[in-house]
N, C-alpha and C positions, 0 to 999 in steps of 0.2 A: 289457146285464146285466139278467137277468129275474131280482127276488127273488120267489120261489116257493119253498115249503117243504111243507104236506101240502095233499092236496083237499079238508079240512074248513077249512082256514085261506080257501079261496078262495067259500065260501058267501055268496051273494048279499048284499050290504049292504043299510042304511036307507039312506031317501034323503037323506043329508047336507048337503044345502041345509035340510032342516025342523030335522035331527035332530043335527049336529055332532057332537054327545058321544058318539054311537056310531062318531066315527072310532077308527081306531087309527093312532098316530101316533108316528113316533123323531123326536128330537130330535140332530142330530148337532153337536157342537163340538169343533175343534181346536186344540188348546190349546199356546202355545209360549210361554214366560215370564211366564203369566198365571194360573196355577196356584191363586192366591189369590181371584182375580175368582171361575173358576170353582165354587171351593167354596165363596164367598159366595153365587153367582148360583141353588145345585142344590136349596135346601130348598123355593126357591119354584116351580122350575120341577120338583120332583118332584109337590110341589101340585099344580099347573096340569093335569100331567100322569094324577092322580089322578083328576081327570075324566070322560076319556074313557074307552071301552070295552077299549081296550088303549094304556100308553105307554112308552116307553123314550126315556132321554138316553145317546148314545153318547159316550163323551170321547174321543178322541184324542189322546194327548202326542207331538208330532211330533219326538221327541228334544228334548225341554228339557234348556239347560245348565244345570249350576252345581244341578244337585240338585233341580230342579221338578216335576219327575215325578215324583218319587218321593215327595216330599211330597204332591203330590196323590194318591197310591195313600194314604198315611196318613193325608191330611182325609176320605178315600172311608170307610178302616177304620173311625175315629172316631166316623164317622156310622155306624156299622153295619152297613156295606157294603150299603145298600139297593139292592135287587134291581132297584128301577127303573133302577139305572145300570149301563152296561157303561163298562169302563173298557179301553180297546185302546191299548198302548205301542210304536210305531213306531219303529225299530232307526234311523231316520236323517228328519233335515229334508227332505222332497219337496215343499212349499210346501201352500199349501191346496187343491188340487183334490187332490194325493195322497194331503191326510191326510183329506178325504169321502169319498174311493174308499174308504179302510177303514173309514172307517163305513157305507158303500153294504151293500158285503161282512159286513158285522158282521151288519147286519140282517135276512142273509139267511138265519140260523143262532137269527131268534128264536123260531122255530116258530110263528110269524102273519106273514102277510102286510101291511107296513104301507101305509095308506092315501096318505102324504104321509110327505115327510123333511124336516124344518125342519131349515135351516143357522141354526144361531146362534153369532155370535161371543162367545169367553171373553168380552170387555168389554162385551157384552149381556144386559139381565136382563127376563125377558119381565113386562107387567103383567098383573094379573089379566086372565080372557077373551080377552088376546090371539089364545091360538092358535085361541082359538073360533072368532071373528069371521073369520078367517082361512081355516078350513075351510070356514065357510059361503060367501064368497067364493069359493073353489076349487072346489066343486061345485054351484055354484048354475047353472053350464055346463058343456056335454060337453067342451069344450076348453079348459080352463082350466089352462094346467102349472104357473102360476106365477105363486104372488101374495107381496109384501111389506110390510112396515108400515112406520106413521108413527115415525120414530126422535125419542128425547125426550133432548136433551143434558143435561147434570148441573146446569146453574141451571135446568131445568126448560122451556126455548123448545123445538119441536119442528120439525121438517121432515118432506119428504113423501118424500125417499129414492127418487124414481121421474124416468127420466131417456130421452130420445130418446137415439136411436143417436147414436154420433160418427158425423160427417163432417167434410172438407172446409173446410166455408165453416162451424159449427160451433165446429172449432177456431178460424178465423179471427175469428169475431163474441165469441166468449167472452174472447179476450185480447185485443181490441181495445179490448172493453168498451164501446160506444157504445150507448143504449138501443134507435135505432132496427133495429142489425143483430141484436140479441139480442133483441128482439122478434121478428125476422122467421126467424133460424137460433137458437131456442133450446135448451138444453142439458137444465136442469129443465122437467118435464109441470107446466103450471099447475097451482095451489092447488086443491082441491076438496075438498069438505067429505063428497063419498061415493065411493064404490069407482069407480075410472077407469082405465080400461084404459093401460097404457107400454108401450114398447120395452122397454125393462129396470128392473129393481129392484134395490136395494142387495143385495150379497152378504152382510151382516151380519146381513140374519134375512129369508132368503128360504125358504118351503117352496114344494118341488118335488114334485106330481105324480106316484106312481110308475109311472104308466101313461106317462106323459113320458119317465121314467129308462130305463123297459123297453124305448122307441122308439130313444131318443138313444144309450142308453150312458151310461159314469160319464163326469165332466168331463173335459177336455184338462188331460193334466200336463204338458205342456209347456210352460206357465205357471207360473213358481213363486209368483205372488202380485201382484193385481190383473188385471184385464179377464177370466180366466176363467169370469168369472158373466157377461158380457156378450157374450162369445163362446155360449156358452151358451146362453142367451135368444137369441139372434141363431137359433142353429141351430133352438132350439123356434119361431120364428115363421116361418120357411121351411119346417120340416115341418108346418105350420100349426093349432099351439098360440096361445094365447093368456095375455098378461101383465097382471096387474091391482095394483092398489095398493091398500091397505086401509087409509084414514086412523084408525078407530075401533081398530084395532089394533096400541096403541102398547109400544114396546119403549125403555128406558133404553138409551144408549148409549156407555162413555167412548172415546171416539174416540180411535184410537193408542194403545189401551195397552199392545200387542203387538209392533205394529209402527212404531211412533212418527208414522207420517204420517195427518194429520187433514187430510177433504177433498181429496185427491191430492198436498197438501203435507207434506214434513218437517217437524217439530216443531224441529226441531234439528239441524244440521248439509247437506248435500248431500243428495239424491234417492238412494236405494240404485239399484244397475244393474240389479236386476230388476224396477224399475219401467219404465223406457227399455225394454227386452227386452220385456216384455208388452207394453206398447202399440207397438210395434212387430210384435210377432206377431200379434196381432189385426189391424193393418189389413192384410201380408201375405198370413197366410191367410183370411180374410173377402171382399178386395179386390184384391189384387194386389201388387205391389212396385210398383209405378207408381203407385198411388192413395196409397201407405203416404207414398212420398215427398212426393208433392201435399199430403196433409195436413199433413206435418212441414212443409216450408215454407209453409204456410199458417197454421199455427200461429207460425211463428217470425216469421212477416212482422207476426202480430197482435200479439205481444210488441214487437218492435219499433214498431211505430206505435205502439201500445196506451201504451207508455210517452212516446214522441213528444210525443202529445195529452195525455196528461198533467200534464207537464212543462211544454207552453205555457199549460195551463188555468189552473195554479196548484195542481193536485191532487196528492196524495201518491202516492209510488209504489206499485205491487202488490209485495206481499213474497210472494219467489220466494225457494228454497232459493239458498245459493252455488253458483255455476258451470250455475245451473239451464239457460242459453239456449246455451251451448257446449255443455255434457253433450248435452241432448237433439238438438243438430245433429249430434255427433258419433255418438252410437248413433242416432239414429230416421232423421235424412236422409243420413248416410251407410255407416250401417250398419255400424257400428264399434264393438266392444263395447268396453269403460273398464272394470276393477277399481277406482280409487281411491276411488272414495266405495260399494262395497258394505257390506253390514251385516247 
């Protein structure tokens, strides 16, 4: 998808490593039961937005129930209906690669061509200069599609949100737990205190490159929600793009407030089945069905020891959704989808 609108919009830029503020830059958010996040989250990120040389925040209501969207058309009115925001209402839930595709689409109709599309989630609220820092990172190289920041949870500790590919041995060191395999197969890109090149970054305030988007295409919706931004990246570093992390670029974030799972776990109840589905779609078509399966019991085998050793140590268990190690054997390693715990 090439967003291209007139040939004065496509006029040579600054050079945005020195000059940031002369990006022009959307902000896309999809919004599903969190309606309220969002229009707390917009006066500051219309701010932010006021900055640069062109900005727009795209909203997307991916059919919220129970009356959300519609409420948020009326926190938009309230405020004024400020022009910085396009508000786009999606006739049905297509998970979140569907509902950036129609912000991809949205953008294409603003009559400038924008530099970079920040994915930010409703339950994310950018801090000052974030997206600065962010821009400067992204063209400070020719090949940069994609950079994320340092996510800041709500007592105020932060993380760095940037993460090696799954594999394998991966999954197996991560639920095994033992420092010395999680040392050697790790999941999180060490700690650094300046911009560090990952495999991939959080989809919760990833900006994307639109020279990237023009290459790749909108996201895979065949994904209704999680590993799509990892798939993604995955595709940008095989067409040989580059992923960076921007610690100085910190974004508030309440984790689950949409979708109830913090950190790949449920808050509450069983693992929904479009979790199992994605990550099982990602290692198929990435990997294979042969590798998909390798990794499922690889991971399952890590569960099981993982809690083994624990158990003998004296240590507490890993808290794991209910029915979490049947569920996932039954959809990832035998490829069986389950209704009972969807959501």
């Amino acid at each position: 998808m090439t967003i291209v609108t007139d040939e004065t919009a496509s006029a040579p830029r600054a050079d945005l490593s020195v000059d940031p503020l002369a990006a022009r830059i959307v902000v896309a958010t999809v919004n599903y039961r969190a309606g309220d996040l969002v229009l707390q989250g917009l006066p500051a990120l219309i701010e932010e937005l006021s900055r640069f040389a062109q900005g727009v925040a795209v909203v997307v209501d991916n059919a919220s129930p129970n009356g959300d969207g519609e409420r948020l058309a009326e926190g938009l009115g309230a405020m004024g209906s400020p022009a910085a925001v396009r508000l786009v209402r999606s006739p049905l839930n297509g998970g979140f690669a569907a509902g950036n595709n129609l912000a991809f689409a949205e953008a294409k109709a603003l009559g400038w061509i924008p530099d970079a599309i920040l994915l930010l989630n409703p339950d994310a609220e950018m801090r000052p200069g974030a997206i600065e820092e962010m821009v400067r990172v992204m063209f400070s190289r020719p090949r940069v599609g994609v950079v994320g920041a340092r996510l800041e949870n709500e007592d105020g500790s932060t993380w760095i949100a940037a993460f090696h590919f799954p594999t394998p041995m991966r999954e197996f060191a991560g639920e095994l737990g033992l420092g010395a395999l999680v040392r050697r197969w790790p999941t999180l890109i060490e700690e650094t205190g300046t911009p560090a090149e990952a495999d991939w970054v959080s989809g919760a305030c990833m900006m994307i490159n639109t020279r990237l988007i023009d290459e790749l295409g909108p996201l895979d919706e065949t994904y209704f929600l999680y590993f799509e931004e990892v798939d993604y990246q995955l595709q940008a570093h095989r067409a040989g793009w580059e992923v960076w992390h921007v610690p100085d670029a910190l974004v508030m974030h309440i984790a689950g407030a949409s979708t109830g799972i913090v950190e790949g776990v449920a808050k509450e109840g069983p693992m929904p089945a479009y979790w199992f589905a994605s990550w099982r779609r990602y290692y198929v078509k990435n990997h294979g069905p042969v590798q998909a399966r390798l990794a499922a019991a690889a991971k399952l085998a890590g569960i099981w020891l993982g809690d083994l050793q624990r158990r003998l140590r004296g240590k507490p268990p890993v808290h794991r959704p209910p029915r979490f190690a049947p569920d996932f054997a039954r959809a990832c390693l035998l490829g069986r989808a389950r209704a009972s715990s969807d959501s």
